[in-house]
N, C-alpha and C positions, 0 to 999 in steps of 0.2 A: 509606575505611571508618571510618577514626577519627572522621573531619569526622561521619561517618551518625553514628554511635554516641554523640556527643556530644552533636549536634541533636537527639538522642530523649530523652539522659538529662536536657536543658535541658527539654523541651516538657512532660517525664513530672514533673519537677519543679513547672512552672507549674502545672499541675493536678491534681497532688496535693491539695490542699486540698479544691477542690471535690468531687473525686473521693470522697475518701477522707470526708467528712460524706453525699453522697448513701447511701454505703455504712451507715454509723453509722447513718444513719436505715432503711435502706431492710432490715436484717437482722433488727431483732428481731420482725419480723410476721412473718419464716418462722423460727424459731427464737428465743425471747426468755431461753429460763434463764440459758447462760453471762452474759448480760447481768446479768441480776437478781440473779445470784448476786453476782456481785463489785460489785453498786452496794449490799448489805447493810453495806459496810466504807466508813465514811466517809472515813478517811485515806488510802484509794486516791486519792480525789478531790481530797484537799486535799495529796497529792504529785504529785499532775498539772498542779495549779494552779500549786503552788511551779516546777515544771523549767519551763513558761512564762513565766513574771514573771522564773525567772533568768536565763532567756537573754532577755527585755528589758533586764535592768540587764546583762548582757555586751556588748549592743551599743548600749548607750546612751552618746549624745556630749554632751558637755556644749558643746562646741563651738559645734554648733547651734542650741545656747540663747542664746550670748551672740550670736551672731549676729541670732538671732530679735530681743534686745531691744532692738535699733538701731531697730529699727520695733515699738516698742511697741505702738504704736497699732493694727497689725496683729494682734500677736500679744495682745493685752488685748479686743481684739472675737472674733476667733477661739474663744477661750476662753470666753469668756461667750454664745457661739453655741452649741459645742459642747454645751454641761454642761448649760445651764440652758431655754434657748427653745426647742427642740426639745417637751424632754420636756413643758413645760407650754403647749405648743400641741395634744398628742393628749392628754391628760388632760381639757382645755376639751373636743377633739369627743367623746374616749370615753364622758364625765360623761354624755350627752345621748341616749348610744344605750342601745338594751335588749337586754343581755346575763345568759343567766338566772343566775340567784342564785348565790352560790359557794356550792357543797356540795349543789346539788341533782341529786339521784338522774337525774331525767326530762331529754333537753337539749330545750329547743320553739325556743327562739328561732333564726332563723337565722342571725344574727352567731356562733352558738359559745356554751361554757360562756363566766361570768366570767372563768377563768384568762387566757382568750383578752385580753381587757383589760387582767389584769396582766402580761400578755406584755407584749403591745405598750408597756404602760407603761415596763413595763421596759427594752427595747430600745432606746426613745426616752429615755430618763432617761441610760444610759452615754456616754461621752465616744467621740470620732471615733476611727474604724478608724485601726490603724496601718500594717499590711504594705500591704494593697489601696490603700490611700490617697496612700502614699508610689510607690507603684508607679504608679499613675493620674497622678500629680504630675508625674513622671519624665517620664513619655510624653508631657503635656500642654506639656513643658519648662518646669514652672512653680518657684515656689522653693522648691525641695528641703530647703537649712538651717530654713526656716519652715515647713517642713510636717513637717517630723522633732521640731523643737524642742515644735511645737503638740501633734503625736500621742503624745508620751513626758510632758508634762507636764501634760496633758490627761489623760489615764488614771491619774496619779497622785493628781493632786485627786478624780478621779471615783470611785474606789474609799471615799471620804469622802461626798459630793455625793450621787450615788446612793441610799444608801438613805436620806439624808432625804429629799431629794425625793417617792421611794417611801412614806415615812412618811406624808408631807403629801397626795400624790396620793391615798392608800389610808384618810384617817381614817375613813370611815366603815366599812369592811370589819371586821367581827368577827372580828378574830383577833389572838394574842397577838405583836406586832410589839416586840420589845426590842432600839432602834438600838445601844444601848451596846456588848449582845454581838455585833449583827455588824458592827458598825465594827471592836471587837475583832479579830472573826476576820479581814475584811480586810486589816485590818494585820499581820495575820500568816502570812497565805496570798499577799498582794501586795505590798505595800511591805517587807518583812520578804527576800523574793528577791531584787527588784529593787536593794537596798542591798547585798547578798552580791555580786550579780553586775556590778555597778559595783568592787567594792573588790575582784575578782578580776581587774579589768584593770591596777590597781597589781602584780601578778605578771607579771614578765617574761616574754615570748613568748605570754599568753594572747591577747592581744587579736589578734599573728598569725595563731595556729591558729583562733580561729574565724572570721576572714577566709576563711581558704583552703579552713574547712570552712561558708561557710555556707549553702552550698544543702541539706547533711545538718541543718543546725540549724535551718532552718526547715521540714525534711519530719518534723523530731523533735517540735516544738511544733505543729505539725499533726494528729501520731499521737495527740500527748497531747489535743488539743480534740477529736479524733474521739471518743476511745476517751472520755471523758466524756460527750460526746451518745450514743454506744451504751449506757451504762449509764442514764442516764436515762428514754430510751426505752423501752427494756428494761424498765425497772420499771414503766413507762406500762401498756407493751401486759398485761403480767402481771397491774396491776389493774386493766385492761379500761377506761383510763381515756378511751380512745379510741372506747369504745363509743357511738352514734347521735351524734354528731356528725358532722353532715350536709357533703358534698362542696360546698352552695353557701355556705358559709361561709368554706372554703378558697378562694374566686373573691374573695371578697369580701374577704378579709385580702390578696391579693395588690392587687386596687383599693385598697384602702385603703393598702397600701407605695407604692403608684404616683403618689396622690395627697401623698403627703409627700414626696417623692422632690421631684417639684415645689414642695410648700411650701417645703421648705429651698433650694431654688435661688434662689427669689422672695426669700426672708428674706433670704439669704448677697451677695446679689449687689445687695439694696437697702444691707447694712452697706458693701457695696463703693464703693457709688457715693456715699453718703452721707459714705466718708471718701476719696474722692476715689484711690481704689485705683490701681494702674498691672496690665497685664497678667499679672505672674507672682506678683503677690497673690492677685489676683482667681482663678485658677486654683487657689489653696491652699481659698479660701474654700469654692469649689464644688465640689470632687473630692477634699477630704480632708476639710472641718465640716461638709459635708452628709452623710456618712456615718456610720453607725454601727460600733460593735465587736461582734463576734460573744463574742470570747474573756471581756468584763468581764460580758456578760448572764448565757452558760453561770455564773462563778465566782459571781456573785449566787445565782443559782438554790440552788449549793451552801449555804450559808450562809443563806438565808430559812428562814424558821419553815415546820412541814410544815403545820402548818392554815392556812396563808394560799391552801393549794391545792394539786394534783396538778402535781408538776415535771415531768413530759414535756408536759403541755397547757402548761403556763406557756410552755416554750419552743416549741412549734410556732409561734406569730409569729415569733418569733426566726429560725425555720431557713427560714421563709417570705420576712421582708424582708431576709435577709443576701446571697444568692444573687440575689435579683430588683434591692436597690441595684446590687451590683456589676452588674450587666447593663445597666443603665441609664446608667448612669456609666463606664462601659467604651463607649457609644457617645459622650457627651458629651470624653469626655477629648480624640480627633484630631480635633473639631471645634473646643474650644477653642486649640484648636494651630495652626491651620488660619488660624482668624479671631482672632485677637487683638488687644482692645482694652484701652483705659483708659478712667477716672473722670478725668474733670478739673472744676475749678470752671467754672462757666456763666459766661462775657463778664459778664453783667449784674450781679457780687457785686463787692463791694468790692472796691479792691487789696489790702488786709492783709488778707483772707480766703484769697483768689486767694494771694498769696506764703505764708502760711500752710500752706495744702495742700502746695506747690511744697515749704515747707523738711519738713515732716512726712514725706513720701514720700522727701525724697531724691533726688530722680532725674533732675533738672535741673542746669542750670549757670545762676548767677544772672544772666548776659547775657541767656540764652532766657528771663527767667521775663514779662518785657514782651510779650512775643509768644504766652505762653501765655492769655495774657487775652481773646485773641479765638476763641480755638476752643470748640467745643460744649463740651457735657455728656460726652456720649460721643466718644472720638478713636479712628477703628479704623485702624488698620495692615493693612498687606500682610502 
């Protein structure tokens, strides 16, 4: 009976997340005031923000980091996948489609209002998931210390990164974008916690207790990203900002997650092969930098200017490709597991290219690196 009781309170954990945002979304169309009401109070928002970022800086290892920069070279591509190529690969397709005007009354087009764009903009602009990612990693048995080190310092830059990018994606959008004040506020709604909750595991027995508690500590920082997409929402459906936008739009943002989903595999796994990756890189690359964050898109939204658009349309991309990634990457992860391969140098390159790779990766013994010269491009394993 304990064994039952325990397998359920593991399972009801796992899916809490999902659970608990399909809810968020799924209540203020039948009841939207409670919502509206408390999304009137901006420091609600911006203490839901802070109790998340705390508990990243409480279970942040720096460990992982130094670990990470034994393979720079991993962890310096990763990083510049994350942050930056993403976002200005769907800025290039969005630029080109026709999505109707921000601020127009009437919606015609079937992509969705504007918002719809800066959604996506948005979503694509933050740096790589960290819970789902590290969890996908795990499963994939890929390398854990680089996929912790990439996901915690990757969101730290990106809380920066982000709304330039946004800046630069958006110059032409009429509306009053002042980077200074929300860099500002991010620094003090996220890096501002995250410093607190790093320098709270210098206190004896902290870093214990949230070991022991931390399947509560992540249904706590879940409760808190819910109950923000419920207040968002909330305020959506109140001013009706949901109104005629049309259901094949929604088909259509979900193709269009599906189709990037792919693009970053293509992207992630040509930086792999290009730097001559080994399998449990390769696995960081694809099932943690091809992902996105849910938690840094919501915290943007708080903190963007109101005329740059309606915050619950902003995020509908957002609650669209966060749920259909992990679905997607949830089937990829026991394949990559499954089938695992390396990047090696092609026979036909140089020897000091060939031993190059060999000392970069690490992962050989300088007896075997003569014999690595003859095998393919790709080496797959059992």
């Amino acid at each position: 009976k304990q064994w039952y009781q325990r397998r359920v309170a593991i399972t009801a954990g796992d899916y809490f997340l999902p659970a608990s945002q399909v809810i968020a979304i799924g209540q203020p169309f039948l009841n939207h005031k409670p919502g509206n009401y408390l999304s009137q109070f901006d420091i609600l928002g911006y203490v839901l923000i802070g109790i998340i970022f705390l508990v990243l800086g409480l279970k942040l290892k720096t460990e992982d980091i130094k670990d990470a920069m034994k393979s720079c070279h991993v962890f310096t591509i990763a990083l510049i996948s994350s942050l930056f190529i993403t976002g200005s690969i769907v800025a290039a397709i969005t630029a080109q489609l026709p999505y109707d005007k921000l601020g127009a009354e009437e919606k015609v087009s079937v992509l969705g209002p504007y918002e719809f764009r800066i959604g996506l903009l948005l979503y694509y602009s933050v740096p790589c998931t960290i819970t789902a990612g590290i969890v996908l990693v795990a499963q994939a048995e890929g390398n854990l210390p680089m996929a912790g080190a990439v996901a915690t310092v990757a969101n730290i830059i990106g809380c920066y990164t982000t709304p330039i990018l946004l800046k630069v994606f958006l110059k032409g959008v009429e509306a009053e974008f002042k980077i200074g004040e929300v860099l500002l506020k991010l620094t003090l709604s996220i890096l501002a916690p995250v410093i607190v909750g790093k320098l709270m595991q210098c206190i004896p027995k902290v870093p214990e207790a949230v070991a022991v508690v931390k399947r509560w500590v992540s249904i706590v920082t879940s409760s808190c990203l819910a109950i923000m997409l419920w207040m968002k929402v909330s305020k959506a459906v109140a001013d009706k900002a949901f109104d005629g936008v049309k259901w094949q739009s929604l088909l259509i943002l979900i193709g269009f997650v599906l189709m990037m989903c792919a693009i970053n595999i293509v992207v992630n796994t040509t930086f792999s092969a290009l730097l001559c990756m080994r399998s449990t890189y390769i696995r960081v690359m694809i099932l943690m930098v091809s992902q996105k964050t849910l938690v840094m898109a919501v915290t943007l939204v708080q903190v963007l200017p109101i005329d740059l658009g309606e915050p619950g349309l902003i995020l509908v991309p957002c609650f669209v490709a966060h749920p259909t990634q992990i679905l997607v990457f949830s089937m990829i992860a026991p394949q990559l597991k499954k089938h695992a391969f390396d990047f090696r140098c092609p026979r036909f390159m140089p020897a000091r290219l060939i031993n190059f790779c060999e000392w970069i990766n690490q992962n050989e013994k300088p007896e075997k690196r003569k014999k690595s010269r003859l095998r393919l491009c790709v080496d797959t394993t059992a």
